[in-house]
N, C-alpha and C positions, 0 to 999 in steps of 0.2 A: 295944560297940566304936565304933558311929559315934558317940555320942554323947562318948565320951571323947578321941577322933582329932579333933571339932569344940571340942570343949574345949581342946584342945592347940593348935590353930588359931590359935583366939580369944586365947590365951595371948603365943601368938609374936606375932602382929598388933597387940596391945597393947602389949608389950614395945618391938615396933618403932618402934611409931608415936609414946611417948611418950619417948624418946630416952634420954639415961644410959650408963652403960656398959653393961647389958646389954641393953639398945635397939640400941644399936653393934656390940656380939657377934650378937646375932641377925641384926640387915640385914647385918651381911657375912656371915653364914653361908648365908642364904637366897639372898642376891646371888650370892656363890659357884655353889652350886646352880643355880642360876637358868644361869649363864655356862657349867655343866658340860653344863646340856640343850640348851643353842645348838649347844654342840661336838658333841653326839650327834645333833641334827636335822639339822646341817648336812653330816654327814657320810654318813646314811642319805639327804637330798636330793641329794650330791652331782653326781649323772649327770642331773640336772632341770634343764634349761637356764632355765628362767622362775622358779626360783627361786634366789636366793642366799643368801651370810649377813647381807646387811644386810635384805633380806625377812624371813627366818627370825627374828632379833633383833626386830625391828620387832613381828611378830606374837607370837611366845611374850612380848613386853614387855605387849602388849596382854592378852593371857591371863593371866598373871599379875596386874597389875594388876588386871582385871576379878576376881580370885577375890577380890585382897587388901582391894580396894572390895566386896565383898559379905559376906567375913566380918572387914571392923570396921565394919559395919553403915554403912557410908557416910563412916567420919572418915577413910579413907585411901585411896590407889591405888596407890602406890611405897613402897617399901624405903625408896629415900635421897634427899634432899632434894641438889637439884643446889646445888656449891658451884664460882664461878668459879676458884675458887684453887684447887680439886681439879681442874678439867679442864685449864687454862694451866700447871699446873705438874708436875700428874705424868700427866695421858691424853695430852694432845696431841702432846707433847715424842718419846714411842718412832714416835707414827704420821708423823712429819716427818720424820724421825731414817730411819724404815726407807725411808721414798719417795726419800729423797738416797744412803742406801746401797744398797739397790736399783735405783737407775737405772739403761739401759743409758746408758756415758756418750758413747759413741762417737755412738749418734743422737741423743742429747741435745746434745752440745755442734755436732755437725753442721746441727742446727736450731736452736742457742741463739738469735739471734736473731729468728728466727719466735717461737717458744716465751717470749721475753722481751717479745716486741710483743703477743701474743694475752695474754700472766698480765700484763702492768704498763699498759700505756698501751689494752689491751680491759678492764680494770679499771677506769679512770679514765671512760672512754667510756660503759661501763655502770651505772654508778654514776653520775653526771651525767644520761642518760636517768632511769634508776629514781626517783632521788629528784625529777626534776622531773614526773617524770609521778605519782607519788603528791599532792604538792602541788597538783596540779590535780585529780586524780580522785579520791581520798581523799572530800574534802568534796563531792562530786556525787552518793555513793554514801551520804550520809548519815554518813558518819565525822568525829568531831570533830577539829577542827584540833590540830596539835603543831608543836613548836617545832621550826629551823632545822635545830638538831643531830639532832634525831629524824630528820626528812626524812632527810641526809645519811646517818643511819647505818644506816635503812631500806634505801639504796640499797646499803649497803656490802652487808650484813646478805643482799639476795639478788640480791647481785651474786656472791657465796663459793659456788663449785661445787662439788659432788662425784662426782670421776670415778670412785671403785673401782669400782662395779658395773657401768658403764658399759663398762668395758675387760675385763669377762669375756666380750664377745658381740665383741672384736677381736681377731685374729689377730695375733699380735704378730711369727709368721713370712712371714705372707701378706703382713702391711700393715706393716712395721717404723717407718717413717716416718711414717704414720696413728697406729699407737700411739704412738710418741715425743711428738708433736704435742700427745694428749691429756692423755698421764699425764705431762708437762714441764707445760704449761698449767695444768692441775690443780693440781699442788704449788705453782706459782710463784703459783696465783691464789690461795690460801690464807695464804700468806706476803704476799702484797703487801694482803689483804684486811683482813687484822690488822694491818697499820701501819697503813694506809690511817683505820684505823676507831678506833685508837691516837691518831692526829695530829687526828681530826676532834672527837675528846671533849675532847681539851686546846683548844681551838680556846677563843674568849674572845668567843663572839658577840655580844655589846657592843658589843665595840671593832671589830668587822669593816669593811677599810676597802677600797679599790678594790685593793692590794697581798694581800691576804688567802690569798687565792686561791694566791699564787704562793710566798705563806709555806709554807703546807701543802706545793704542790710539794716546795718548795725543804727542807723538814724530812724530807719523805717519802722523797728521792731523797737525803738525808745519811744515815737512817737506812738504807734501804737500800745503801749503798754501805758504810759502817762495818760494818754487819751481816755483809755475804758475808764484809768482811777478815777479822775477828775469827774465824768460822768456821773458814774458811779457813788460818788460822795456826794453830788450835788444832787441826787435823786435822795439818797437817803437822810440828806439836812432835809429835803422839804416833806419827805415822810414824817420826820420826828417834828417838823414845828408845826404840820397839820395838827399832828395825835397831840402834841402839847398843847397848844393853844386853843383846839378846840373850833375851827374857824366859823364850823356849822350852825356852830350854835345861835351865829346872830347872820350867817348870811353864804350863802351856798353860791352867790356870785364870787367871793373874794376868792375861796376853795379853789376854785374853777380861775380865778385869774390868774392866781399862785401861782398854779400847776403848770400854767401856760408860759407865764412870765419867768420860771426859773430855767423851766425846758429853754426856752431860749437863750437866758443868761449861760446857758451851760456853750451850748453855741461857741456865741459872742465871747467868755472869758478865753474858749478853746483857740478861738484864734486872736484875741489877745496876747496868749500867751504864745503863738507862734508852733502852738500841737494842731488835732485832726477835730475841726467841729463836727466832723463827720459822726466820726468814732463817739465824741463824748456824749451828740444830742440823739447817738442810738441806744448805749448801754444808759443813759438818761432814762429812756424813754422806757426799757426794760425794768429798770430797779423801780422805778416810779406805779408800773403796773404792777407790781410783783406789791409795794407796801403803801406807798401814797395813795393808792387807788379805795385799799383799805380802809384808810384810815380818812374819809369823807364818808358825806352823807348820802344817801340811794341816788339822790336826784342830783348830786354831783358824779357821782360815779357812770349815770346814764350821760347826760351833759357832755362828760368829759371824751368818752368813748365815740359819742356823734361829731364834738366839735373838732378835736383833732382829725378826724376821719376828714370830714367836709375839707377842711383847712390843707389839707394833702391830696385830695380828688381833684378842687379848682388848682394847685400847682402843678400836678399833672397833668390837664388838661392844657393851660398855662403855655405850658412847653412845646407839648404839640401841636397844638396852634400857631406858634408861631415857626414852628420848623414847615409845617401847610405854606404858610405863606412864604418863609422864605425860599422855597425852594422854586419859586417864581420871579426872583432877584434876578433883574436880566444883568444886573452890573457882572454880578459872580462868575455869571456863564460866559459873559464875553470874555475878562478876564483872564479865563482861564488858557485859551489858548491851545489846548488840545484837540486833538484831531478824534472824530469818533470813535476810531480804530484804536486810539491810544484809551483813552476812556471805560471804552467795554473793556477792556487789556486790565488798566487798573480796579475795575470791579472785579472782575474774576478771581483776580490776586487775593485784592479783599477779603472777597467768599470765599476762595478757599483755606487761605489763612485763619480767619473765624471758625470754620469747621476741624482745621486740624491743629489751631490749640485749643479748642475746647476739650478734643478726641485726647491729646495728648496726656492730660490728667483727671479727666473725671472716671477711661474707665481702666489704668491703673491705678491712680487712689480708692477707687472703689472697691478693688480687690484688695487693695491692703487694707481698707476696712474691715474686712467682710475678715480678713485671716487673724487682724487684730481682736476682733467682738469674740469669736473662738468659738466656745459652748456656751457663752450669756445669753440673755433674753431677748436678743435684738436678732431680730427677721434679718437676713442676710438681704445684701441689695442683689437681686437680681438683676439680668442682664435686659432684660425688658423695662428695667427701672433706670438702670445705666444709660439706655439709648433715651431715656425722656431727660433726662437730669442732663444731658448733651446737649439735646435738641430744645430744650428748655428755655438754656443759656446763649440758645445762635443769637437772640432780639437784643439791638442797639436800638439806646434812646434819651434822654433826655442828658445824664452823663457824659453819654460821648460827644453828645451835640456841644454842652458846655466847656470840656474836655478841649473839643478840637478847635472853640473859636478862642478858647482860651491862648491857646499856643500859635493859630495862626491868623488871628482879625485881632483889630483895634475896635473895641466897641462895635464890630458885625463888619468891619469893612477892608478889606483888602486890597492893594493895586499890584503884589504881587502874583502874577499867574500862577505859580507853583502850590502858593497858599491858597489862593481861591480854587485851584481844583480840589484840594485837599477838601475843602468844607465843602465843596458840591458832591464828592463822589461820599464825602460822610452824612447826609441828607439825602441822596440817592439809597445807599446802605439801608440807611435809618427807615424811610418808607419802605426798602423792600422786605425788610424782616419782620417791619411791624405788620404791614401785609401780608406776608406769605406766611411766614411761621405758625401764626397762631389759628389760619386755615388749613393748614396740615395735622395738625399738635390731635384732634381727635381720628386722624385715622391710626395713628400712632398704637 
């Protein structure tokens, strides 16, 4: 039996690893599976404060991998080969989607301008630090030089936060405005991370002239501002043709499809037209909760609130599962070509770059908050609130990960050493923030 149960192994592992359609049938079959024992771990861990489901992901991605690397004798670690156009077009899209319809909007638009100063111009700040302090320390640490655009999009790359785990150890009743602060930030720094990182690869580094600089703004802050409209409108067309037409009345599936199917047309037009689908299927996803949500029937409005949820939990977990496995890609490591000493060298950099542009503008915008609100009604941030909204934002994660294979893999795969170290010390990053951070975050 064991030998026929390793034969079947060996079987599946092949199939997978050398692709075709029924390479394709098997990894999503396994993959499937694979997402079924997340939802069972995560659910027997649930009452385990130190762990969540981006730990849980992370590690069964590890485990699996390790088995799939052992029984194809070393040609494989993953299922599936990451594809940009599978993550930007059908993962990311529900997990933006559900962060604008899930907001609360009340403290969100109450803090909109804090929350718009920390996700767009703490962006700019941190990114500006990151990539200039790589171009300095990078090569002191033994790492070979990269070009302009690298720099830049290094900084973009782990300047992009990830707050969900993060805001499992915040009280969202204790501290409503601490949480707003973060999970506003968060969304808005993701959206603004991906323009950002959008407008720098079209950039023409040749031609870069003293104006350059202010192009980029000036593109970055057109796309964003077209972005929220375009959203924004297509939220409230599909508010006004619910309340018109009435959908309820003969079917609380179509409600529910609408809702789904525009949300995503908002998407899709956005990069159509060459704007941030980031941006559009967020403030979508707000005006949508704010009047569409309205305007359906009880049993649509529950519906809608679980399905988008679900629809953004499995792309999340999605992710980190597959970063588990990748980071068992022996091709990557070899690759790379660095020496240990070089390696720890460039994590260090990392980390410390992530702590002091995060440091750099959350707690002087914080203060210019706080001088700004004046005598109004808003509780000034404290510095105890400063240090979480910092430490909040250290976790790199699905973003960066897309971010970085974005700019340095073809479809996941690299033969250049300098790019494949780049995505293993961003997979290294990636695991140790999601580890560490959110086990520290309650002594805080």
């Amino acid at each position: 039996r064991h030998m026929a149960a390793s034969s079947l192994w060996d079987e599946l592992v092949v199939a997978a690893s050398t692709g075709g359609s029924s390479g394709t049938v098997v990894s999503i079959c396994v993959f499937t599976a694979v997402l079924c024992l997340c939802l069972v771990a995560g659910h027997l861990l649930e009452e385990n404060k130190w762990v969540n489901e981006s730990i849980t992901a992370l590690i069964i991605g590890c485990i699996v991998g390790a088995l799939i690397f052992l029984l194809s004798k070393g040609r494989n670690s993953h299922i599936l080969r990451f594809d940009e156009q599978l993550f930007f077009i059908y993962v990311l899209p529900p997990i933006i989607f559900n962060a604008g319809f899930q907001v609360k909007k009340k403290q969100f638009f109450h803090n909109f301008l804090t929350i718009m100063s920390f996700g767009v111009f703490g962006v700019f700040i941190s990114v500006a630090i990151v990539s200039a302090g790589f171009y300095w320390l990078l090569p002191k640490v033994g790492f070979g030089k990269l070009d302009a655009v690298d720099y830049l999009a290094l900084g973009v790359i782990f300047s992009s936060t990830d707050t969900v785990c993060t805001l499992q150890v915040i009280s969202q009743d204790e501290t409503p405005r601490l949480y707003s602060l973060v999970f506003g930030e968060g969304v808005v720094n993701d959206a603004t991370s991906v323009v950002l990182f959008n407008a720098i690869k079209n950039m023409d580094i040749t031609k870069i002239k003293s104006g350059a600089v202010l192009k980029v703004i000036g593109d970055f802050l057109y796309l964003f501002a077209t972005s929220t409209i375009l959203g924004a409108t297509i939220g409230l067309f599909t508010a006004y043709v619910l309340k018109a037409l009435y959908f309820g009345r003969h079917s609380t599936d179509r409600e529910v499809a609408l809702m789904a199917l525009m949300a995503y047309l908002s998407y899709m037009l956005a990069e159509l037209l060459s704007l941030s689908g980031i941006l559009t299927v967020f403030f979508c996803g707000i005006v949508m909760s704010h009047y569409a949500w309205h305007n359906v029937t009880e049993s649509s409005r529950i519906t809608t609130r679980h399905i988008f949820a679900t629809l953004s939990f499995i792309a999340e977990t999605f992710i980190f599962l597959y970063v588990g496995m990748d980071a068992l890609d022996m091709d990557k490591w070899k690759t790379t070509q660095a020496s240990f000493k070089t390696s720890i060298g460039i994590f260090g950099v990392i980390i410390s770059l992530i702590l002091l542009g995060r440091a750099a503008f959350v707690f002087p915008l914080s203060i210019l908050s706080n001088f700004m609100s004046g005598n109004s009604e808003k509780a000034p941030i404290t510095f105890k609130h400063q240090v979480v909204i910092w430490w909040a934002g250290l976790m790199r994660g699905a973003v960066s990960i897309a971010l970085a294979y974005n700019q340095f893999t073809f479809s996941g795969v690299t033969q250049d050493p300098v790019h494949a170290t780049i995505i293993t010390s961003t997979i290294v990053v990636v695991f140790f923030t999601t580890l560490v951070v959110p086990l520290t975050g309650s002594r805080i």
